[in-house]
C-alpha positions in Angstrom: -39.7 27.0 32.7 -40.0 26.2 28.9 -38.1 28.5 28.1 -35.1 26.7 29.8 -36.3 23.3 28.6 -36.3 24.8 24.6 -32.6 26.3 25.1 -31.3 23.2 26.3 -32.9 20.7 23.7 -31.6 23.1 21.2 -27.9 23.0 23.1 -28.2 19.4 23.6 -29.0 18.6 19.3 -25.7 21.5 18.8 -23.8 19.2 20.8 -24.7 15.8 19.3 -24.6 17.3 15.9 -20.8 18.3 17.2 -19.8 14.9 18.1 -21.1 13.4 15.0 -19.2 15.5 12.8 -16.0 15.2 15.2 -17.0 11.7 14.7 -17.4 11.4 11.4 -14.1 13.7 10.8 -12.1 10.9 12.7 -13.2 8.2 11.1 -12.6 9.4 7.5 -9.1 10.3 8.7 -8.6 6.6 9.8 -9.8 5.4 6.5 -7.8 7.5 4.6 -4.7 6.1 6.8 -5.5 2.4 7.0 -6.3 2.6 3.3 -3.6 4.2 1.8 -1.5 2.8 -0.5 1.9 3.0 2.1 0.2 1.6 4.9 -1.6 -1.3 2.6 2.4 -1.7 1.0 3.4 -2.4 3.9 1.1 -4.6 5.3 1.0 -6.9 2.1 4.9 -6.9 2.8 4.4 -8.1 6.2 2.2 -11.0 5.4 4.5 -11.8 2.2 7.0 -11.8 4.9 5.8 -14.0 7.0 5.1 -17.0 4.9 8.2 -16.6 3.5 10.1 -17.0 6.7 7.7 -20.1 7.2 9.0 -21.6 4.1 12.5 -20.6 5.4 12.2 -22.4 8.5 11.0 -25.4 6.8 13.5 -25.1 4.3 16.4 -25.3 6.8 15.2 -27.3 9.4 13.5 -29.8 7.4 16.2 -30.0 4.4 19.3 -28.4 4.7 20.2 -28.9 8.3 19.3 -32.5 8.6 21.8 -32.8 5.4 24.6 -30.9 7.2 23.8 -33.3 10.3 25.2 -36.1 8.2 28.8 -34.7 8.4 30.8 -37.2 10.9 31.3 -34.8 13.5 27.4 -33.9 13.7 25.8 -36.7 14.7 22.8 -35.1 15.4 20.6 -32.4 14.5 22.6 -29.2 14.5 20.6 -27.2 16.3 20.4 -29.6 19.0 24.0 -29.4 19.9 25.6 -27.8 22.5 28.4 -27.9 24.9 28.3 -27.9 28.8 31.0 -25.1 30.1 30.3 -26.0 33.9 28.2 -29.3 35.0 25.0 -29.0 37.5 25.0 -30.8 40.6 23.6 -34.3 39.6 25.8 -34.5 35.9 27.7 -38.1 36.2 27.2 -39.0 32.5 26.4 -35.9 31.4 23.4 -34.5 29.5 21.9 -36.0 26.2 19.8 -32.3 25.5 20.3 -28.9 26.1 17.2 -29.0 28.0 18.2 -31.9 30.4 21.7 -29.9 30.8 19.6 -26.5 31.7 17.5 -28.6 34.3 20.4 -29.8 36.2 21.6 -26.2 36.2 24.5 -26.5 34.3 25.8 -23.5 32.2 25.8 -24.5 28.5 26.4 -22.7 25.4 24.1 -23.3 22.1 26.2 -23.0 19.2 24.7 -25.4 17.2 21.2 -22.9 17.4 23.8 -20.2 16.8 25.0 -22.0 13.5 21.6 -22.8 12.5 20.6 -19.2 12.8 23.6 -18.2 10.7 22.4 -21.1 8.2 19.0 -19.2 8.0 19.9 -15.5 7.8 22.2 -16.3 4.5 19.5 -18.7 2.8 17.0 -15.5 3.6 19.2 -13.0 2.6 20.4 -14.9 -0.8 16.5 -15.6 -1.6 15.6 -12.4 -1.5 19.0 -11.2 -3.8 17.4 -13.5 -6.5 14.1 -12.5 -5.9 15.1 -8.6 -6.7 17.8 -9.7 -9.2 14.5 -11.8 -10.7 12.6 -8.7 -10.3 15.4 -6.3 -11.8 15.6 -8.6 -15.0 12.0 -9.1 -15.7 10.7 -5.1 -14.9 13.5 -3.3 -16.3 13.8 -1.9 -12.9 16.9 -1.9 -10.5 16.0 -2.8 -6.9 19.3 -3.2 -6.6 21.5 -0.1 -7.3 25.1 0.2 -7.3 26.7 2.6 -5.0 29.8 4.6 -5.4 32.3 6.3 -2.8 31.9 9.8 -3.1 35.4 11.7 -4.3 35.4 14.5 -1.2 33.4 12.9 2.1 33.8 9.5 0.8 29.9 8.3 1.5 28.3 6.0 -0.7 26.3 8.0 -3.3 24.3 6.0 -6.4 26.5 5.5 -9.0 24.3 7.8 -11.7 24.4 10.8 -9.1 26.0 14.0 -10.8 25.9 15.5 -6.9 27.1 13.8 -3.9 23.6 14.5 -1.4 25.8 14.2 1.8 28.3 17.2 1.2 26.6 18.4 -2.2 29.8 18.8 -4.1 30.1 17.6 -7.6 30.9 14.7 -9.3 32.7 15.7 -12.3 35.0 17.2 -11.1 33.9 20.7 -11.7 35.5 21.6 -8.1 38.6 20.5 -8.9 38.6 23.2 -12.6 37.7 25.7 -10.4 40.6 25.3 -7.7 42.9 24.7 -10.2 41.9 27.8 -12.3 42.0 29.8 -9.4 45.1 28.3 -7.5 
């Protein structure tokens, strides 16, 4: 009987010995993935990102969109406005909000949320063209790269590339002194 008792102590350590190395193996692996430097990129983008869409949505719904409101045909907050395309049961003088409208269960459409949305995506898209123009000027370092139409597939290609990377062929013509040489 101790003989069995021995030879399973000893297969019990072998197997917790296994599992702390499997263990140990696994967790180095998730270090070495949470802290590399694409994965900590990426999150530092994310949180950039999200303050900067905070400021955005303050920017436009707190500055520029009450401004725009001011135009004589906006008489109120642009994101506010709608218009009813079929009245709900109880609508005698119609609706003063979208939400009263969507109570009654009339069908509205939201365009002055669409139009604020549009507002939004170009004051985020031009903000961040300044930031990498900004960027561009002060590191020496296009962000922003120019792209040309390539001569034989017509994809855009960078406008330094001396290959086209879609159908490889050249982009100095070299092609074109052969055929002709040949033809």
């Amino acid at each position: 009987m101790p003989i069995q008792l021995e030879e399973g102590r000893e297969s019990l350590i072998r197997t917790g010995e296994d599992a702390r190395r499997r263990a140990s193996h696994a967790w180095d692996g998730f270090i070495d993935f949470a802290f590399s430097d694409n994965v900590l990129e990426v999150a530092i983008g994310l949180i950039l990102a999200s303050a900067f869409t905070a400021i955005v949505t303050s920017l436009t719904s707190d500055i520029i969109l009450p401004i725009v409101s001011l135009l004589p045909f906006l008489n109120k907050n642009l994101d506010g406005k709608f218009a009813v395309l079929r009245s709900g049961p109880h609508a005698k003088n119609g609706y003063n909000t979208a939400d009263q409208a969507l109570e009654d269960g009339a069908v509205i459409l939201l365009w002055g949320s669409f139009v604020d949305k549009i507002v939004r995506f170009f004051i985020i898209a031009t903000s961040l063209y300044l930031i990498a123009k900004t960027y561009s000027w002060v590191a020496k370092d296009n962000i922003v790269k120019r792209k040309v139409k390539c001569k034989y597939c017509r994809k855009k290609i960078s406008e330094k590339a001396k290959r086209c990377v879609n159908c490889t062929s050249w982009q100095d013509g070299r092609e074109d002194k052969v055929q002709s040489a040949t033809g």
